[in-house]
C-alpha positions in Angstrom: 24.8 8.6 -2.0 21.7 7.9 -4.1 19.7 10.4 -2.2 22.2 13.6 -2.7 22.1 12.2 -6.2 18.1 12.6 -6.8 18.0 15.7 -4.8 19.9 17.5 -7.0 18.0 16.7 -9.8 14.9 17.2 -8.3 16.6 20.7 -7.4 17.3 21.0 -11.3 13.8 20.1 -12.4 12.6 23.2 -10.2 14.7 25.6 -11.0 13.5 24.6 -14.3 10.2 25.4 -13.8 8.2 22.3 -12.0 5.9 23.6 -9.8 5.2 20.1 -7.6 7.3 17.1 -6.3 5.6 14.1 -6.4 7.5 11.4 -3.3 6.2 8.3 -4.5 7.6 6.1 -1.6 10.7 5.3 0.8 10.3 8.7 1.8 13.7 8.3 4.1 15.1 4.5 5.0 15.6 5.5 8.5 14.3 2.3 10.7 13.6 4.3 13.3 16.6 6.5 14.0 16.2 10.2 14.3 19.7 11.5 13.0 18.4 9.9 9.3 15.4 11.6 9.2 17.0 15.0 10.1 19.3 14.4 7.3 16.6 13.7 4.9 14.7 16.5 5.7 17.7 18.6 5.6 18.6 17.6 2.1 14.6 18.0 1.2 14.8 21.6 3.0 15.5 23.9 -0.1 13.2 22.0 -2.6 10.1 21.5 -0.1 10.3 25.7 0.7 10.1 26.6 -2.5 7.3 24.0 -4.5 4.9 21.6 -2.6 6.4 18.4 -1.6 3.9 16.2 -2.1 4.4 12.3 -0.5 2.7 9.0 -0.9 3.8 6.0 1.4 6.4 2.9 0.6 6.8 -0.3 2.0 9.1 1.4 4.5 6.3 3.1 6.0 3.6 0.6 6.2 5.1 -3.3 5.9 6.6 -3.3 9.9 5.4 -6.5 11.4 7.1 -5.6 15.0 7.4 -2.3 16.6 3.7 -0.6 16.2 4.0 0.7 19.4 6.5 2.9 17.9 4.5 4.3 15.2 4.5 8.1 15.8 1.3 8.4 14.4 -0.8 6.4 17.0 -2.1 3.9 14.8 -2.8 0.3 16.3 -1.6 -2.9 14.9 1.6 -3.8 13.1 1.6 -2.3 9.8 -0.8 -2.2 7.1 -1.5 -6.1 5.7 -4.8 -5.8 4.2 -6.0 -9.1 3.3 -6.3 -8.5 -0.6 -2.4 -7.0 -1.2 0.4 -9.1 -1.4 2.7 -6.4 0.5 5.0 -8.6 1.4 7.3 -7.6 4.7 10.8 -6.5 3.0 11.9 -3.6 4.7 10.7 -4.5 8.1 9.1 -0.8 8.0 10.3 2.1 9.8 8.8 1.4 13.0 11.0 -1.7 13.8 
């Protein structure tokens, strides 16, 4: 898949010398189900213990419009829709 793909050239670029991994994201296209995000963090594993793994949210972590009450992080609502961004609702977010 896409993701063994990118991790080994991410793997590449460190043993080449980069010092930081910027996640600019999707960190993991899980919807919710535990076995994914094991996998991703498993394939992340050697990278992220040898150089700072750095992340920044996608649209699957913020655009859920159902499902808040499964956001592990406590926060109220149902995604993050701030008035002035045209986010849009595409992935459904992880929490759904």
């Amino acid at each position: 898949p896409a993701s063994q793909s990118t991790a080994t050239r991410v793997t590449n670029e460190v043993a080449s010398g980069s010092q930081l991994v910027l996640h600019i994201g999707d960190i993991s296209y899980a919807r919710g189900y535990a076995y994914i995000w094991e996998q991703f963090f498993t394939l992340i594993e050697s990278i992220a213990s040898h150089v700072p793994y750095m992340i920044n949210i996608g649209n699957h972590e913020y655009d859920h419009t159902t499902g808040g009450q499964n956001d592990p992080s406590g926060a109220t609502g149902n995604g993050f829709h701030p008035i002035w961004g045209n986010y849009g609702d595409d992935s459904s977010g992880e929490c759904s």
